[in-house]
N, C-alpha and C positions, 0 to 999 in steps of 0.2 A: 594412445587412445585419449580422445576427447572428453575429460569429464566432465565439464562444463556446457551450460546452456542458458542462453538468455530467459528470464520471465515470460517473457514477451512468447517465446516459443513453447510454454511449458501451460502458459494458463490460457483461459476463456475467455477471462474479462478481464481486464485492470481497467479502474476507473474511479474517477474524483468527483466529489459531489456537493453542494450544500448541505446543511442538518442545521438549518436553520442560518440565523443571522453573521452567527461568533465561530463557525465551527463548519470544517471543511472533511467530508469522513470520504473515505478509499475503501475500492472493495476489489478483492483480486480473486478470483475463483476460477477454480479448475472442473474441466469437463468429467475427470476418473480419480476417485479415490487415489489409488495408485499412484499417481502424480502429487498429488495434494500431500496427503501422505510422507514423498522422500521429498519435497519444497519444507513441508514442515522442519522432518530430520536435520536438514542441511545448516538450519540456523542462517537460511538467508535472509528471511523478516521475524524478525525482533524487536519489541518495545527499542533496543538500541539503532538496532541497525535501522529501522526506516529513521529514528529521530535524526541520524548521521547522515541517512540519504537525502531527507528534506531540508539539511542545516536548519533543522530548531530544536530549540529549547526544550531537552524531557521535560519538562514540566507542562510545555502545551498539549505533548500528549493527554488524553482524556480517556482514551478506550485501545484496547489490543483483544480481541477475540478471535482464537480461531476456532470456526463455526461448521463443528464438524459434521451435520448435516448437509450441509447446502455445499462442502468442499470448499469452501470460503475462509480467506483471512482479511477481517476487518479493524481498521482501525479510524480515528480521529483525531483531530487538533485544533486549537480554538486559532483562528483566523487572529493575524496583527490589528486589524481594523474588521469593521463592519461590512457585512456584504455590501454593494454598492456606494460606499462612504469615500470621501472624496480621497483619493491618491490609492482608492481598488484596484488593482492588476485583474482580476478574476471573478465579477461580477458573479458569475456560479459556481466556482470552486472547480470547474470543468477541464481546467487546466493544470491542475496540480500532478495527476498522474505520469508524467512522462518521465519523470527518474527511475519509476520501477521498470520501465519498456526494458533498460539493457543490462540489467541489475543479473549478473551470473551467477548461477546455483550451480553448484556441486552435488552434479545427479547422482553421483557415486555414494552417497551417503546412506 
């Protein structure tokens, strides 16, 4: 049996964003408690684990909250350069989300 599932099939939203100038924040949320809930369990996002999945630096992390109202796990990172400053890949930060797309949890947890 399959214990495994990608993010991508598990949550609602993943998505990357501005938060202002220096600072690109992720938001992953799930439609059911229930889900949100065994993603938590599983220790698939973690202050480590996303800083390993975006290769950066723990220390640009800024925020990890999981927002257990809204079934949301947020985080933040302060951007290498400035939004739109010259040599920006990501003028919105809109692009950042795609490593969590295939990122496998262990439903079994």
């Amino acid at each position: 049996m399959n214990t495994r599932k990608k993010l991508s099939d598990l949550a609602k939203t993943i998505r990357s964003k501005n938060a202002g100038t220096d600072k690109i924040t992720f938001d992953i949320i799930f439609r059911e408690k229930a889900t949100y809930d065994m993603v938590k369990r599983s220790g698939a996002l973690t202050p480590d684990s996303v800083c390993a999945l975006l290769k950066v630096d723990p220390a640009r992390l800024t925020d990890f909250v999981e927002y257990d109202p809204a079934y949301a796990i947020k985080f933040t990172i302060l951007r290498l350069r400035p939004s739109g400053s010259a040599g920006d890949g990501d003028i919105f930060g809109a692009q950042q989300y795609a490593p969590f797309l295939d990122l496998e949890v262990d439903i079994s947890a």
